[in-house]
C-alpha angles and dihedrals in degrees: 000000000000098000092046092050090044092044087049086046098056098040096254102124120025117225094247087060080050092051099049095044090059093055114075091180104309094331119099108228119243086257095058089050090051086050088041086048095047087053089047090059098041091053090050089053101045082045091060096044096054089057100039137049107239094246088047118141090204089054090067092044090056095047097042101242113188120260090034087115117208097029107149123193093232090054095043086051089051089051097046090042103043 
């Protein structure tokens, strides 16, 4: 995932080569789900941020950080949902 952000970076590859080389017939390659899965993570995260401050206790509690005893992942669902 490196080499492809830094080859997009310095012009050395376009986005539509990108593109294509992310497609094998209709089926996204595995490179194209781990890329799928990074932006997945960076959006949860700017999502959580947005709705709590970074030395939030709650923020903990939401994401489930260890030593935050009793957090439940209903409730956690609940928090992040809510």
């Amino acid at each position: 995932m490196l080499r492809l952000a830094g080859s997009l970076k310095l012009g050395r590859v376009s986005a539509a080569g990108i593109m294509r080389m992310f497609q094998v017939g209709d089926w996204p390659t595995r490179l194209a789900q781990a890329v799928a899965e990074f932006g997945r993570i960076d959006k949860t995260l700017h999502t959580l941020a947005g709705h709590y401050s970074a030395d939030s206790a709650d923020l903990a509690a939401a994401v489930g950080v260890a030593g935050v005893g009793g957090v439940s992942h209903d409730a956690t669902l609940r928090s992040i949902c809510a």
